[in-house]
C-alpha positions as CSV (number, residue, x, y, z in Angstrom):
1,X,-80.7,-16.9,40.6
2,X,-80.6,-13.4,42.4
3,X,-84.1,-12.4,43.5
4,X,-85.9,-10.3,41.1
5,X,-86.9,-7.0,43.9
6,X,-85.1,-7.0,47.4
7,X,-85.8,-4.8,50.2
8,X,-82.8,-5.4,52.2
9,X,-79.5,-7.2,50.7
10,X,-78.4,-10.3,52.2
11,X,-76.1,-9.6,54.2
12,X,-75.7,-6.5,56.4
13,X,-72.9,-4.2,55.2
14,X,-70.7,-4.6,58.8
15,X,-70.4,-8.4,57.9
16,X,-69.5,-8.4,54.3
17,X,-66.9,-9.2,52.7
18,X,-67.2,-7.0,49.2
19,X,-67.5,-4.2,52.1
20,X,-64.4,-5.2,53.5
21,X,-62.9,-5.1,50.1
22,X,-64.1,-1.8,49.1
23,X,-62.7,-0.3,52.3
24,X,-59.1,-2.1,51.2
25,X,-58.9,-1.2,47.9
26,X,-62.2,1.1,46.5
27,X,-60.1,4.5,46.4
28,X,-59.1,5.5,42.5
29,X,-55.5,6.0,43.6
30,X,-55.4,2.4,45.5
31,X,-57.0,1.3,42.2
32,X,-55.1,3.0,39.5
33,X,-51.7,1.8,42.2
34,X,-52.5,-1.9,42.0
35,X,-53.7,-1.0,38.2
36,X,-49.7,-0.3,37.6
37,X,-48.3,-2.7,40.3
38,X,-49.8,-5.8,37.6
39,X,-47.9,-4.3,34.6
40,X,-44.5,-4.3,36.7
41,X,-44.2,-0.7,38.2
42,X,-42.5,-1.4,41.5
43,X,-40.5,1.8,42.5
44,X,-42.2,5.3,44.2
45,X,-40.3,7.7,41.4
46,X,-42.5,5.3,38.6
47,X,-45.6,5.6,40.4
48,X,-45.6,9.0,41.3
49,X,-44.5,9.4,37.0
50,X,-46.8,7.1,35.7
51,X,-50.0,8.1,37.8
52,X,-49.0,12.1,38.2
53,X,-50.1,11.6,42.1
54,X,-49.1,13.8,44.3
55,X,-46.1,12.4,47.1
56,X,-47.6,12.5,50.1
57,X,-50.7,10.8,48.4
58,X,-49.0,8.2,46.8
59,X,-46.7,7.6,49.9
60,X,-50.2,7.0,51.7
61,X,-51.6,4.8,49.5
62,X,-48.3,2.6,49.5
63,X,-48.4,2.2,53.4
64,X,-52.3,1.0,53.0
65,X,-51.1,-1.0,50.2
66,X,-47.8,-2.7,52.5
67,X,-50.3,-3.1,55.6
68,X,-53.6,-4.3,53.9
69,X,-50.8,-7.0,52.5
70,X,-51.3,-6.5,49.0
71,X,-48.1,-5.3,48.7
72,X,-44.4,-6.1,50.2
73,X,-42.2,-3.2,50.5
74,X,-38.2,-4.0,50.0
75,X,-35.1,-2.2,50.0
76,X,-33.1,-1.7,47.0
77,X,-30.3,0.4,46.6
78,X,-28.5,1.7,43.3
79,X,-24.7,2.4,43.1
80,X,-23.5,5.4,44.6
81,X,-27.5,6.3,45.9
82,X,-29.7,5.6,49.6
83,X,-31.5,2.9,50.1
84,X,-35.0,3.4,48.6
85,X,-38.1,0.7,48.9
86,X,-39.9,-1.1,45.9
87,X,-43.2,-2.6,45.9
88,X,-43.9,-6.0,44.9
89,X,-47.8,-7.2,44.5
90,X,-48.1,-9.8,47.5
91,X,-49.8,-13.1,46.1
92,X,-53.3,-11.3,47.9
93,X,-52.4,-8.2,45.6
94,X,-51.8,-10.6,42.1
95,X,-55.1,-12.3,42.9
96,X,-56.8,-9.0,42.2
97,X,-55.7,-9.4,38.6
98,X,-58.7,-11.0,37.5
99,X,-61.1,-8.9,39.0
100,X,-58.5,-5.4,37.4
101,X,-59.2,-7.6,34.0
102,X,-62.8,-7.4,34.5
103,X,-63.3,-3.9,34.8
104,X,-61.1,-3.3,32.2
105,X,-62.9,-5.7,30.1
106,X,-66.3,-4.5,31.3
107,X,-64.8,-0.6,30.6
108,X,-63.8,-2.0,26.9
109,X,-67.5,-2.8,26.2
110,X,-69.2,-0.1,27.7
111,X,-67.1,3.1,28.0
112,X,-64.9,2.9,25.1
113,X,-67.3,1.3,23.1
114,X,-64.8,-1.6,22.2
115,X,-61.9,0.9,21.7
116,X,-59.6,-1.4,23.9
117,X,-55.8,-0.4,24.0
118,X,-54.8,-3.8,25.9
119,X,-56.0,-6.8,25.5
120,X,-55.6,-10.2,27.6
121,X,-54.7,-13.7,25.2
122,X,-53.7,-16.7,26.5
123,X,-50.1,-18.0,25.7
124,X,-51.2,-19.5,22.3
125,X,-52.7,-16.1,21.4
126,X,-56.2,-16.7,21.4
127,X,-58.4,-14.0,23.5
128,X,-59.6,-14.8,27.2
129,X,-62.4,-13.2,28.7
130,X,-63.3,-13.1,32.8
131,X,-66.1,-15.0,33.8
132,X,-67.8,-17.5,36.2
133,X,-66.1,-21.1,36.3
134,X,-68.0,-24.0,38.9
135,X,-65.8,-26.1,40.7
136,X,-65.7,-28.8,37.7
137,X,-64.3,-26.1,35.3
138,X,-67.4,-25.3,33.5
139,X,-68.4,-21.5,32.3
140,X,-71.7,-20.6,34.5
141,X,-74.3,-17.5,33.3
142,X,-74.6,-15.0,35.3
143,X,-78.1,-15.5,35.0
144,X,-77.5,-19.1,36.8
145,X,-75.9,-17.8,40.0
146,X,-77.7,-17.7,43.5
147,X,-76.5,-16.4,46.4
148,X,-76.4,-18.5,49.0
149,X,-76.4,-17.6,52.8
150,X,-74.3,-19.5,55.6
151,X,-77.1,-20.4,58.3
């Protein structure tokens, strides 16, 4: 259980680790990059399209992207046309997916006030939801978490 009034969080921001992934991936273009990295957009000229980011942002963001590792950049090249680079999601960058299905989930409930234009099923069809799962597979409350600090 998370204590009810701190003073001071747990651990001090130069040793943690949500820190250390804000700094990889808390910029909206890094975001809303990844965002269409899941749903298959792998080439600059789709990006740059899809996200109406300007170039020299976008190319930027891509080189964070290629050196954080969450994405691999390779060379493609279309008859008659120069070599270009795509971007595939590393398997770093497709573990982000769940946490990109949260806050699209979370964004369902409270933004859009359950106006949801996507939504996530499992293979059978029925609706999935993110959540927190112990190591035995069981759903956990948020209300039954604690953090716990290494000593």
């Amino acid at each position: 259980m998370l204590p009810a009034r701190t003073r001071r969080s747990p651990v001090p921001p130069d040793e943690c680790n949500l820190v250390r992934s804000i700094d990889a991936i808390g910029d909206k273009w890094v975001l809303l990059i990844l965002r269409s990295a899941l749903y298959g957009v792998r080439r600059f000229e789709d990006f740059h399209q899809e996200l109406a980011i300007p170039r020299t942002v976008l190319s930027g963001r891509l080189k964070k992207l290629v050196s954080a590792g969450l994405l691999e950049g390779r060379t493609y090249r279309e008859p008659g046309k120069r070599s270009r680079t795509e971007y595939i999601l590393t398997e770093a960058g497709s573990d982000l997916r769940p946490i990109l299905i949260a806050l699209t989930q979370w964004s369902d409930r409270w933004l859009a006030a359950g106006d949801a234009p996507v939504s996530f099923t499992e293979k059978s069809g029925g609706g999935v939801r993110t959540g927190f799962v112990n190591d035995d597979g069981r759903e956990v409350s948020p209300q039954d978490l604690r953090v716990v600090l290494r000593k």
